[in-house]
KEMAR-670127 format. One record per residue: residue in one letter; z, y, x of N, C-alpha, C, CB in turn. Coordinates in steps of 0.001 Angstrom, whole numbers, padded with zeros to 6 digits, always signed. Each point is the difference from the previous one (the first is absolute). Glycine has a CB too. Layout:
<pts>
AZYXZYXZYXZYX
...
</pts>
This chain:
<pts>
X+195421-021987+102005+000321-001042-000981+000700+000602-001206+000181-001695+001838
X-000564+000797-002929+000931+000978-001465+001453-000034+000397-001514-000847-002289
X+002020+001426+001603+001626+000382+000044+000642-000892-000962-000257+002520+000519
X+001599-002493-000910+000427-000323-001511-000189+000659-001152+001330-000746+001045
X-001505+002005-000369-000262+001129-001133-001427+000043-000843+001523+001387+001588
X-002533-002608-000561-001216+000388-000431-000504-001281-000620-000375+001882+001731
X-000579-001567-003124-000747-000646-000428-001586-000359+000571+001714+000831-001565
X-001860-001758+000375-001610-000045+000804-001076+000793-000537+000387-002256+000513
X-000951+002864-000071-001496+000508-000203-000530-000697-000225-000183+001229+000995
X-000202-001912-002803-001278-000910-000298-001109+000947+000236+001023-001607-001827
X-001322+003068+002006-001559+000262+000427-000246-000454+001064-000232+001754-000947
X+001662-001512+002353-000712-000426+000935-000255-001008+000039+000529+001187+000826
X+000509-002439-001467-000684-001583-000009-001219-000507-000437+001890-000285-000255
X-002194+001145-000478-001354-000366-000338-001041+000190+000699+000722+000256-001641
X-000534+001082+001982-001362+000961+001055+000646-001410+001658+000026+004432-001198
X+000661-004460+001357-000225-001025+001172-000286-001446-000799+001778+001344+001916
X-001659-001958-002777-000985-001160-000232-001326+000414+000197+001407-001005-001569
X-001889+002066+000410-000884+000209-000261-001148+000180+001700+001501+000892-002721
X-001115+000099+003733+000126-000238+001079-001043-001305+000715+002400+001167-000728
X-000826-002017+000741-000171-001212+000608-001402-000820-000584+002767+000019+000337
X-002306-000229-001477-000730-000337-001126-001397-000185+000147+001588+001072-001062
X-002396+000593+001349-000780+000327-000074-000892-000139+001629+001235+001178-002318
X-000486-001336+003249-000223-000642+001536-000160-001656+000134+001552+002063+000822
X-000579-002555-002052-000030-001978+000267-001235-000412-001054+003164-000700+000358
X-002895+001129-000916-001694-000215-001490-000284+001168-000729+000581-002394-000913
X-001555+002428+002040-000918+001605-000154-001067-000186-001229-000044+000637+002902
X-000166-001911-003055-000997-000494-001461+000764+000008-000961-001461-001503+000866
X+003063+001388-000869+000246-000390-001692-000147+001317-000601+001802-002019+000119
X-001786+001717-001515-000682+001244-000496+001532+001037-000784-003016-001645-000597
X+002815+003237+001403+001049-000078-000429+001164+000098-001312-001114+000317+001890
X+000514-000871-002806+001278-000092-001328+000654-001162+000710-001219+000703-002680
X+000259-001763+002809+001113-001246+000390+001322+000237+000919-002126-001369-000080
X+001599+002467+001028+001265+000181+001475+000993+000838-001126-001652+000496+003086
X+001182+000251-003996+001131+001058-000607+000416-001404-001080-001161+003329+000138
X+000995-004325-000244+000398-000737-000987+001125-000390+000449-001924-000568-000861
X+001599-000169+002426+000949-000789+000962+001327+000764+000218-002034-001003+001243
X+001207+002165-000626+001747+000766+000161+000835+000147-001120-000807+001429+001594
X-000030-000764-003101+001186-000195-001215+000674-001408+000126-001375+001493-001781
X+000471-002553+001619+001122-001745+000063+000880+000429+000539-001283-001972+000379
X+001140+001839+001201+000835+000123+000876+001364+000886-000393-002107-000408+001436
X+001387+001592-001340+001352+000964-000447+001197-000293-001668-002090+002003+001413
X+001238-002862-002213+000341-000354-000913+001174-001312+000366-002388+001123-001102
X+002004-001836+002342+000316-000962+000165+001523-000015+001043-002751-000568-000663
X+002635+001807+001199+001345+000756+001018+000684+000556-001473-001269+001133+002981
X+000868-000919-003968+001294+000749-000903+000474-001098-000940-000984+002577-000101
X+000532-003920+000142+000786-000586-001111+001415+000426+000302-001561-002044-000418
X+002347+001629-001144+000847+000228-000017+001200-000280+000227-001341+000437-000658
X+001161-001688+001335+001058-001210+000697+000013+000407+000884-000208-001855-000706
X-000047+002499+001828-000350+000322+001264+000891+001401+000038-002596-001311+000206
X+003417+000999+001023+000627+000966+000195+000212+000719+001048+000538-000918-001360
X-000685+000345+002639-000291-000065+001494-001782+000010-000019+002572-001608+000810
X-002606+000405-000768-001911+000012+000136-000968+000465-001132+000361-002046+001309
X-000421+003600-001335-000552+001040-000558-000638+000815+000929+001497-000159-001625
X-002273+001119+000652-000845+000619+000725+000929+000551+001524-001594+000646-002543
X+002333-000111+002393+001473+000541+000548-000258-000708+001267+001860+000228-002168
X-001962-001181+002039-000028-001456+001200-001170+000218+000407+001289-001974-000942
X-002191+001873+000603-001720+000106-000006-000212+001175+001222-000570-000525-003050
X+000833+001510+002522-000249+001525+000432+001341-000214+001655-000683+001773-003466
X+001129-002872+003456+000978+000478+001102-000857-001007+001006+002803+000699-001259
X-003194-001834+000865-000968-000717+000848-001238+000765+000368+000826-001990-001034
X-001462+002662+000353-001623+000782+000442+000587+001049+000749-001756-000313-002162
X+003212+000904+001875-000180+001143+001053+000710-000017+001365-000276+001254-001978
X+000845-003085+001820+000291-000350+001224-000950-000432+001090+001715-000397-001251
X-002656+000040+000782-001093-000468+000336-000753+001353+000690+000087-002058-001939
X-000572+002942+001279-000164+000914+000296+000895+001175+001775-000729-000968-003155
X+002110+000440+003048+000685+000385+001049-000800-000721+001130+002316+000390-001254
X-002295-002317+000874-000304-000345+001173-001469+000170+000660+001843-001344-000675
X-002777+001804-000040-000996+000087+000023+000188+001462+001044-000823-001594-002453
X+001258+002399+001612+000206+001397+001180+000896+000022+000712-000699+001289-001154
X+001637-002380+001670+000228-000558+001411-000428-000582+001211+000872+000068-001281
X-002638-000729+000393-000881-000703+000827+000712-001469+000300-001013+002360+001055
X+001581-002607-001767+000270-001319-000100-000930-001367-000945+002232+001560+000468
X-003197-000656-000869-000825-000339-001191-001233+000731+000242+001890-000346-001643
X-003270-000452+001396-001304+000768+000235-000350+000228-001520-000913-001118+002459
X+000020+002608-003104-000206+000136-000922-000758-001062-001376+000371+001957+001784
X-001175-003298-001107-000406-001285-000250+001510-000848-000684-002168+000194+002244
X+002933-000054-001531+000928-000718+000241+001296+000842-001417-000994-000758+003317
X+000703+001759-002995+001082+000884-000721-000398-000035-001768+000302+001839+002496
X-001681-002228-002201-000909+000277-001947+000548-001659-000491-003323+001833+000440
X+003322-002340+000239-000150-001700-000113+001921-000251-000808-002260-000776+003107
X+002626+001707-002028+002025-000257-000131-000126+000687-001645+001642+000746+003252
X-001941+000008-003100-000131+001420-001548-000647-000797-001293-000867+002519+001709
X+000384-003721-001430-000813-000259-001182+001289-001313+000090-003364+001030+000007
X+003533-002004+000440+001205-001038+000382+001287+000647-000758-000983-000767+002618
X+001149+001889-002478+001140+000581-000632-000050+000372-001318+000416+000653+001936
X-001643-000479-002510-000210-000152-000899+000314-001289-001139-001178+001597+001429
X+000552-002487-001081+000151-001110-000375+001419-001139+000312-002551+000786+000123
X+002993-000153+000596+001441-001013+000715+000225-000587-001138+001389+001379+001798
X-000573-000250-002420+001202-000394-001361-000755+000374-001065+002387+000544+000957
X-003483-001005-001145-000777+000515-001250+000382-001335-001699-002512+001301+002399
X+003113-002439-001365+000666-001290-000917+001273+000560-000013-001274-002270+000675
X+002492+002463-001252+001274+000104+000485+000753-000809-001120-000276+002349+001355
X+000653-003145-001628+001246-000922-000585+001355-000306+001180-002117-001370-001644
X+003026+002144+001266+001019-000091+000357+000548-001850-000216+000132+003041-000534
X-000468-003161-000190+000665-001627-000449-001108-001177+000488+001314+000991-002512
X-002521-000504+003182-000529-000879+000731+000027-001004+000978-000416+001360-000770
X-000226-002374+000789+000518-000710+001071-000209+000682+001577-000462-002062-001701
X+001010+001508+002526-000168+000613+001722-001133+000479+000383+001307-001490+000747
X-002724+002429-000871-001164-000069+000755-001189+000334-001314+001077-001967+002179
X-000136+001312-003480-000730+000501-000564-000826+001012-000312+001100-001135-000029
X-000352+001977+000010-001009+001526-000396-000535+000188+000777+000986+001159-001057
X-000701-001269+002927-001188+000630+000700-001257-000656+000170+001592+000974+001051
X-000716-002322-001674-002013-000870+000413-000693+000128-001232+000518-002304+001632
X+000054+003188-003166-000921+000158-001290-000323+001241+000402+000944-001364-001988
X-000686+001987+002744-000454+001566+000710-000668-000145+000656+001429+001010+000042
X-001702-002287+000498-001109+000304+001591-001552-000369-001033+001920-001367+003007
X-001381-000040-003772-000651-000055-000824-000966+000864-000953+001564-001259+000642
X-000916+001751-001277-000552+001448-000555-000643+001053+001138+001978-000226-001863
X-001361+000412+003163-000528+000844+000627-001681-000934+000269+002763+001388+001056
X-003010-002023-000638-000954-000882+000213-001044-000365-001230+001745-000751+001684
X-001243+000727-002525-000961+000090-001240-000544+001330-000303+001237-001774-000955
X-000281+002839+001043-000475+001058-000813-000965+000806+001634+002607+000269-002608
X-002311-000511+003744-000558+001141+000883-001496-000899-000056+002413+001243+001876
X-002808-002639-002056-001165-000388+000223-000613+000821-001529+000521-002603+001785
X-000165+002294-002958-000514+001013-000930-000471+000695+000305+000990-000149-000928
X-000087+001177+001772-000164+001517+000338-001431-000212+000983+003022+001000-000038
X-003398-001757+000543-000930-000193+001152+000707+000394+001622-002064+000635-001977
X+003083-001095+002316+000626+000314+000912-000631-001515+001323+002374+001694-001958
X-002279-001357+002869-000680-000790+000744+001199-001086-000051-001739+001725+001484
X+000617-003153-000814+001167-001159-000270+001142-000002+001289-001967-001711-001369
X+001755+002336+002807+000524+000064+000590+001344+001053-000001-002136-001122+000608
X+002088+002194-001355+001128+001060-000087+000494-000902-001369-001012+002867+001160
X+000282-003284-002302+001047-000659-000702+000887-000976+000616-001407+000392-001602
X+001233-001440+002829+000545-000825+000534+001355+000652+000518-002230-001217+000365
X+001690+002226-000023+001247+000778+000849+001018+000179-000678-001257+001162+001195
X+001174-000189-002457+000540+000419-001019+001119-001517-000596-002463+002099-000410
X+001438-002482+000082+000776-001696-000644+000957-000243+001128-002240-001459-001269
X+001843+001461+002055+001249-000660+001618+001121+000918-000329-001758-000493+002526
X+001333+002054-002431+001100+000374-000025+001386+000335-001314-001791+000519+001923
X+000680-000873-003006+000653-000483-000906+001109-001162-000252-001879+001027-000256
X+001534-001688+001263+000596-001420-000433+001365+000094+000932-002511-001620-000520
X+002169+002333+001635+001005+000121+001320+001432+000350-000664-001953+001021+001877
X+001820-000275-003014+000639+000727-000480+001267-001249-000434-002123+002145-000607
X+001848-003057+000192+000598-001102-000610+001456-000176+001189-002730-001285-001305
X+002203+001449+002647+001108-000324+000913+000087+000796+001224-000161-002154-000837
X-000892+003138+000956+000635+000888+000877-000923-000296+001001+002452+000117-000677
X-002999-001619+001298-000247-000303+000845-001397-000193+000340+002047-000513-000263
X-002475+002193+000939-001265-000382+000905-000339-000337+000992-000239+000854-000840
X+000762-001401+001640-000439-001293+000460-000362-001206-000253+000824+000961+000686
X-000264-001237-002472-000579-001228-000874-001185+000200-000367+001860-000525-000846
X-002425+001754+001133-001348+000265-000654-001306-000683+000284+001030+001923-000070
X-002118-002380-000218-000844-001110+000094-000570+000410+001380-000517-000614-002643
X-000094+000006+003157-000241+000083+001306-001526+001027+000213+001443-002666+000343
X-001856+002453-001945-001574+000757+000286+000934+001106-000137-002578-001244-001053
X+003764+001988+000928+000217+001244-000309+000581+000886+001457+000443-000947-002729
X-000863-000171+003852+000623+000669+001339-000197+001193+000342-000141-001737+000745
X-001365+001956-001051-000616+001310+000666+000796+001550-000951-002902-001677+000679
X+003352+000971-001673+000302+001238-001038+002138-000190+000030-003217-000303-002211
X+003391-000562+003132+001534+000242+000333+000723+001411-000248-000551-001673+001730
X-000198+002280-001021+000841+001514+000388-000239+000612-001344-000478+000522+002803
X-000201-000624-003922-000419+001089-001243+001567-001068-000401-003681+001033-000821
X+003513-002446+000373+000676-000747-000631+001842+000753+000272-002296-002370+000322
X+002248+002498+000690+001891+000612+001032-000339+001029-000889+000660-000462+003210
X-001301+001499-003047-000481+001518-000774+000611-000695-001300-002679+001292+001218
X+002056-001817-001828+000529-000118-002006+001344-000744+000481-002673-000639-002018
X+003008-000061+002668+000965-000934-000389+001477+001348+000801-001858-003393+000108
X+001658+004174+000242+000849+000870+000496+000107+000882-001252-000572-000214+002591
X-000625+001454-003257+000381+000410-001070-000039-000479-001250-000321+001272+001221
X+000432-002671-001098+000800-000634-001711+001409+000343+000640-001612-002593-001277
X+001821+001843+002204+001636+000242+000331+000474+001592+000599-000024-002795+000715
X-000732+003892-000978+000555+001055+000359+001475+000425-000678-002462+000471+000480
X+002458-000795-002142+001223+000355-000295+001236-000355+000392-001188+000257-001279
X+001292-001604+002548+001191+000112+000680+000651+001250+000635-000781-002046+000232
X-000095+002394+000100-000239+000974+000600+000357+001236+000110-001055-001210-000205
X+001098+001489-001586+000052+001554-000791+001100+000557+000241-001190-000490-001800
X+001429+001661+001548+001189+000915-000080+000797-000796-000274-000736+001899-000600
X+002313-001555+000428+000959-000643-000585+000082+000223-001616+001101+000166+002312
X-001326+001007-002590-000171-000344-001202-001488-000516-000906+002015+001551+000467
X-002833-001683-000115-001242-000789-000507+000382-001527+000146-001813+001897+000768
X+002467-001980-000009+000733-001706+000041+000811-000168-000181-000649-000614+001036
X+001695+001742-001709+000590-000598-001079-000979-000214-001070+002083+000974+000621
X-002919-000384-001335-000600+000466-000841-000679-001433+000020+000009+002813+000177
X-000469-003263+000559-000921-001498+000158+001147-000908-000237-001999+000526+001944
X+002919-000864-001348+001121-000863+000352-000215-000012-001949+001950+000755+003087
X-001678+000224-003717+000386-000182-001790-000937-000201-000633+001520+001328-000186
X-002994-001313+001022-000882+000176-000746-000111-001643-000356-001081+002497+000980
X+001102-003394+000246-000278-001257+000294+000778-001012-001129-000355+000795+002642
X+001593+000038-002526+001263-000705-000830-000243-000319-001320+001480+001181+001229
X-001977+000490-001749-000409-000010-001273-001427-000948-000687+001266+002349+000552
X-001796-002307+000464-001152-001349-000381+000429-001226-000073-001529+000979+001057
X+003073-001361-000218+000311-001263-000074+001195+000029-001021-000912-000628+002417
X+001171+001360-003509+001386+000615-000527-000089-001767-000979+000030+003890-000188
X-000814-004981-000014+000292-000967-000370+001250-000611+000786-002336-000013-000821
X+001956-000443+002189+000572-000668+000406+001354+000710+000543-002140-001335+000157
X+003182+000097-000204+001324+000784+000007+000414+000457+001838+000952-001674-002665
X-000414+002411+002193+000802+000826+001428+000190-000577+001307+001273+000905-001563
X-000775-002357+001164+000577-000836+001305-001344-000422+000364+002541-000969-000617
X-003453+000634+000000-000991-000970+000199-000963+001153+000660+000414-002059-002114
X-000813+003015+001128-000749+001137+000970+000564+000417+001585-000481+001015-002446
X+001389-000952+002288+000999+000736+001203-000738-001370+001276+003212+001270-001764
X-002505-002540+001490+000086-000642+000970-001804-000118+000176+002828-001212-000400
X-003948+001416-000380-001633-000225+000036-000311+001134+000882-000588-001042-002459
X+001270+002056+002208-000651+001070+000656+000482+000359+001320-000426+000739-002098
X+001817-001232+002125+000374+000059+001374-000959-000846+001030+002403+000345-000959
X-003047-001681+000180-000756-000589+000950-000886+000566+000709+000378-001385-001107
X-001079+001926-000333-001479+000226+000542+000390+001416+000985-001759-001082-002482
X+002590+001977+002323+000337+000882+000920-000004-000033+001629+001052+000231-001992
X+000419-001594+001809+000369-000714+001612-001396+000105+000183+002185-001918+000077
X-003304+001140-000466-000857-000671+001042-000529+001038+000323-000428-002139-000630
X+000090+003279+000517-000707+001171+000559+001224+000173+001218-001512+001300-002465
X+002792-001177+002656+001010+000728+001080-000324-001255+000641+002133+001766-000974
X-002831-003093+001006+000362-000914+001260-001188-000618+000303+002327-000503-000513
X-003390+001686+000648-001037+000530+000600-000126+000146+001315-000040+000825-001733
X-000636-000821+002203-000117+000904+001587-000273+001525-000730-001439-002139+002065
X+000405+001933-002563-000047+002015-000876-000307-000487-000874-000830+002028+001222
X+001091-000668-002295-000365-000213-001142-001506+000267-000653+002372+000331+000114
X-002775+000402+000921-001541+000690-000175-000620-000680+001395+000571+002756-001389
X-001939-002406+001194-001156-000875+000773-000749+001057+000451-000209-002160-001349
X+000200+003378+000964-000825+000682+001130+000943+001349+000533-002599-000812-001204
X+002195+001308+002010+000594+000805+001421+000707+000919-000911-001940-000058+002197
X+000831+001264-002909+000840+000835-000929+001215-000410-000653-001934+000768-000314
X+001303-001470-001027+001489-000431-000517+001217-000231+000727-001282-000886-001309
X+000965-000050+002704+001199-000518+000506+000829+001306+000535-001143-002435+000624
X+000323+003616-000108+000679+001106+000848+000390+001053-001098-001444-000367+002340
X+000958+000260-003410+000369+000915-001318+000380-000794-001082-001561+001683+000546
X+001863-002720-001028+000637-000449-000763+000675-000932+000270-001163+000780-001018
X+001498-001562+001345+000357-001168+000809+001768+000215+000009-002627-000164+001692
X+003066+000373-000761+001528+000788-000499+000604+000406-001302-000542+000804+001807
X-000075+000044-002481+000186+001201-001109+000262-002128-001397-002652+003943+001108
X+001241-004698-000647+000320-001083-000844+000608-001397+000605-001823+001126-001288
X+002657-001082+001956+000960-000637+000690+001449+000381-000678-001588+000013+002188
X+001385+001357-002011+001770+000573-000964-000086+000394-001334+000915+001144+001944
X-002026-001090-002760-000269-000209-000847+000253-001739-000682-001318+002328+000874
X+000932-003181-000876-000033-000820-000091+001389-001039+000488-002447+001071-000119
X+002959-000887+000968+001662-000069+001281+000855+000409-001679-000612+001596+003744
X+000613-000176-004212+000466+000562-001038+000205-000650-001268-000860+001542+001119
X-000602-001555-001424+000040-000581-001545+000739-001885-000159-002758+001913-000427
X+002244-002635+002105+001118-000940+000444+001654-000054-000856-001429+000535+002441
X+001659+000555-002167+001567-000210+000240+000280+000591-001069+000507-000015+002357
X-001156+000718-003552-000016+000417-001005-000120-001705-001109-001093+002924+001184
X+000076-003419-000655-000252-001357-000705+001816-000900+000155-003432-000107+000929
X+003303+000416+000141+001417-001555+000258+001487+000726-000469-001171-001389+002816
X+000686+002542-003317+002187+000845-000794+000497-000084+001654+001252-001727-003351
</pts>
């Protein structure tokens, strides 16, 4: 997994769209796929964005990637999470309402992969796991998405890998988050974020598949326990 020290490799982000890309719509022709990834990548660097950047991007595909070479994830399953991560936070307004951005992301993911000629069934997937994103919760996921549960745990574990991270990459996140919300004032952030925090510690786990729980699981328990008691002075 990257370090704090490390940036992202836009070649490699690309050469793994490109990749994927080229396995989910083997017909589109390819300027359009080199079009998509510039958006995209264009769309991780606005400049409001301070946390959900490429930075973020590159920590989801190569989490994904762990679980995949844990076998917690089948290679079907692992292309599907990689393209989902793509698109998660491809909306990001900090000042949005609740759900917003991930359902103008699933949105977009769903418009632009049928473009691409991506089959309607992996776009379905993609969109699900887009949307999951809104609350965490796959088990809310639509019922046609049963058979694809276990890919869904796979993404919904490395979006949340950065609980996870070193101590200092979470500090590094902890400011990153802040600074996207640097509108709203101190007390009001403090007591928002403590929420959304708690509800991850009063969990049964915080992660959904085997790996994460036996390799990250802890490490983002005191991580998170931390930035707690940092929030309340």
């Amino acid at each position: 997994m990257p370090s704090a020290a490390d940036r992202p490799d836009v070649d490699r982000l690309r050469q793994s769209w490109t990749t994927d890309c080229a396995t989910l719509a083997p017909e589109a022709p390819e300027q359009l796929r080199r079009a998509e990834v510039d958006f995209l990548l264009g769309r991780w660097s606005e400049p409001h964005r301070s946390y959900h950047t490429v930075q973020h991007l590159s920590e989801v595909l190569w989490a994904v990637e762990e679980l995949a070479g844990a076998g917690v994830v089948d290679p079907v399953g692992a292309r599907l999470a990689r393209v989902a991560g793509w698109y998660h936070d491809v909306f990001y307004d900090p000042q949005a309402a609740p759900g917003s951005n991930e359902h103008r992301s699933a949105t977009m993911a769903r418009d632009h992969l049928n473009a691409l000629g991506v089959a309607r069934g992996n776009v379905d997937v993609v969109e699900a796991m887009v949307t999951m994103t809104a609350d965490h919760d796959v088990d809310g996921a639509p019922v046609r998405m049963a058979s694809w549960r276990h890919t869904a745990s796979a993404f919904h574990d490395a979006d949340l890998w950065i609980l996870s991270s070193p101590a200092g990459r979470y500090r590094e996140y902890a400011e990153q988050v802040r600074a996207e919300y640097a509108v709203v004032p101190a007390d009001q952030f403090a007591q928002g974020r403590a929420a959304i925090l708690s509800a991850f510690l009063t969990r049964q786990t915080v992660y959904r598949t085997t790996h994460a729980r036996s390799e990250w699981e802890l490490r983002a328990r005191e991580n998170v326990a931390a930035e707690l008691e940092r929030l309340r002075g």
